[in-house]
N, C-alpha and C positions, 0 to 999 in steps of 0.2 A: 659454249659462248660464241659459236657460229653465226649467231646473229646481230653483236655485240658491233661490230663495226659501222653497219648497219641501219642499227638505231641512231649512233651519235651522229654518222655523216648527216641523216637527214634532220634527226636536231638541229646539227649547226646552219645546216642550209634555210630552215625554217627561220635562225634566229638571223643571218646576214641578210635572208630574202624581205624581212620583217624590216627588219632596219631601213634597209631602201626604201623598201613600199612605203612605211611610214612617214618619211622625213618628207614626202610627197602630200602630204594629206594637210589640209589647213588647221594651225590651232584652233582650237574653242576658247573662249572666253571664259576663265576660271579665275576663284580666291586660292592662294597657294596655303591659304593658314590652315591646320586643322588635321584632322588622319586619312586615310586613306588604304583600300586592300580589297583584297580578294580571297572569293570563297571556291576554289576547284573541285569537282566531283570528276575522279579519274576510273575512265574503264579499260580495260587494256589486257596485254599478256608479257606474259617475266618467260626469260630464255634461262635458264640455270644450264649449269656445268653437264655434260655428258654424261656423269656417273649416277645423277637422278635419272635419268632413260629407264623407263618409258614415261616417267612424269617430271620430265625436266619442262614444260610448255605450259605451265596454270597459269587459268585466266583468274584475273586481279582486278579490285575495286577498291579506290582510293577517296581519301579526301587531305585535301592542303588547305589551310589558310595562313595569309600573307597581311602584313597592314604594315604602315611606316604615316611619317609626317608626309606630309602630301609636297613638300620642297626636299623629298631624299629620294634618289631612285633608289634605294637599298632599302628592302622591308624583312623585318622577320618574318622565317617560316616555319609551320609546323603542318605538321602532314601522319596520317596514319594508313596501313593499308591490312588489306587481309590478301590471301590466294591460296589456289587449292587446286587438283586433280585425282581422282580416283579409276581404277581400272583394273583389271583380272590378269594375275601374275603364274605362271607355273613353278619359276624359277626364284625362290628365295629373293625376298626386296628389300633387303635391310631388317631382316629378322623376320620379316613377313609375308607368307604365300597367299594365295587364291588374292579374295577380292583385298585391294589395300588402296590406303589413301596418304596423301602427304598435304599437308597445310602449312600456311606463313603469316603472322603477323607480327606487322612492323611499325614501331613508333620513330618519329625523327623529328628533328628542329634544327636548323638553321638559317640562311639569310638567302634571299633570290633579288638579281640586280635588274629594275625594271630598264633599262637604256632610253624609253620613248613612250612620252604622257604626253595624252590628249589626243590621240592619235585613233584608227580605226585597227589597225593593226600592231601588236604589240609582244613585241618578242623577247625571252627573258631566260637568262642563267642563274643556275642553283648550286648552293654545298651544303654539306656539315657532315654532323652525326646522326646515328642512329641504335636502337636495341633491338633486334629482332628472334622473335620463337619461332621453331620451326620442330612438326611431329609429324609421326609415322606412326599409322596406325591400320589395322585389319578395318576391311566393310568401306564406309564411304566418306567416314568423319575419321578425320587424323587427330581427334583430339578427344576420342571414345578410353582413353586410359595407354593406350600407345607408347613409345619412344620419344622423348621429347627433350630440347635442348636448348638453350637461350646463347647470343652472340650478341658484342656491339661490333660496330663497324662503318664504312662512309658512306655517302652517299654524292653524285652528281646528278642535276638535271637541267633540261633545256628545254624550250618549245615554244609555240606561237600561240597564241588570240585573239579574234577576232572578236571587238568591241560591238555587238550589235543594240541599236538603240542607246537608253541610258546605262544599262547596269548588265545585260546579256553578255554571258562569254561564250565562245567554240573555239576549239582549235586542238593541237598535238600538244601532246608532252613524249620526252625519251628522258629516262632515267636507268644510270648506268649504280650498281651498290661495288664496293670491296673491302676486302679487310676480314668480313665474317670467318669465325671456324664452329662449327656445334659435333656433337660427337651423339649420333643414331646407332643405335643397336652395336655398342662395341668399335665404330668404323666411325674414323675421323675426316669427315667433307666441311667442302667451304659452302654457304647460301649466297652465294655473290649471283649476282643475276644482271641481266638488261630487260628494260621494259619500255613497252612502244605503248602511249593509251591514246584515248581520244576523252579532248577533255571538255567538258561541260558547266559553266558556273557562272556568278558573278558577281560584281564589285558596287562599293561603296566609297562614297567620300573622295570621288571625280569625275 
């Protein structure tokens, strides 16, 4: 979790520097009636705990979607992700030598607070829960018949967007998980992770 700090300082700095920047930028001229949200594609890497080493580091691929009334900066959120790493082990990995893989997928829903609409920059905090699988398995697929375990657990996120055009998004996400326990091969670890992506997507209904 070495990396763990890390992530959320430059979250938060994403989401104060946002703030600023934004409250600078002129409204648009909009109807408040009606929904509004966002579509995220997250690409990224998750930091897990020291006792995954040598595959504490899979890179991850995400998606989030967000809507609310267009006069609520509070929208719900739901998000799903996968991730994964494979590599050549001499030394037993959780039940498994030579070539082995470990895999993640994870569902979640909760609520992300927009602070700043109509803006070009737009910076946003998240919470809730989550379900997450998590397998271990020989070759390159962790999910060939392997080890495998189910957690719920929480989740935090934070990060910036930049609004390009009408509907265009870019920007950061960091997403911090806790609470998981799964139990591999006889051996009881947590899935808790931090994750830095870079996010791609976009919005409707403002």
């Amino acid at each position: 979790m070495k990396h763990g700090s890390s992530v959320l300082c430059l979250a938060a700095a994403l989401v104060v520097g946002g703030v600023a920047f934004a409250e600078e930028a002129p409204p648009a001229a909009a109807s408040d009636d009606g929904m509004e949200g966002n579509v995220q594609f997250l690409i990224g890497q998750s930091y897990l705990g020291d006792v995954w080493q040598p595959l504490d580091q899979p890179a991850a691929f995400g998606v989030e979607v967000d809507f609310g009334p267009k006069k609520s900066p509070v929208h719900v959120a739901f998000a799903s992700s996968v991730s994964g790493d494979s590599t050549s082990v001499v030394s037993p990995y959780l039940g498994q030598t030579g070539g082995v893989a470990v895999g993640f997928v994870e569902f979640s829903a909760g609520f992300v607070w927009l602070p700043v609409k109509k803006a070009i920059a737009r910076p946003y905090l998240g919470a809730g829960a989550l379900t997450l699988f998590a397998g271990v398995d020989a070759g390159a697929n962790a999910w060939n018949g392997g080890d495998a375990d189910q957690s719920f657990g929480f989740y935090a996120n934070a990060g910036l967007f930049f609004k390009v055009g009408k509907s265009f998004n870019i920007g950061f996400d960091g997403r911090i998980v806790r609470g998981t326990s799964v139990t591999i091969a006889g051996t009881k670890l947590d899935a808790d992770y931090e994750r830095a992506s870079l996010l791609l997507g976009f919005s409707w209904g403002e």
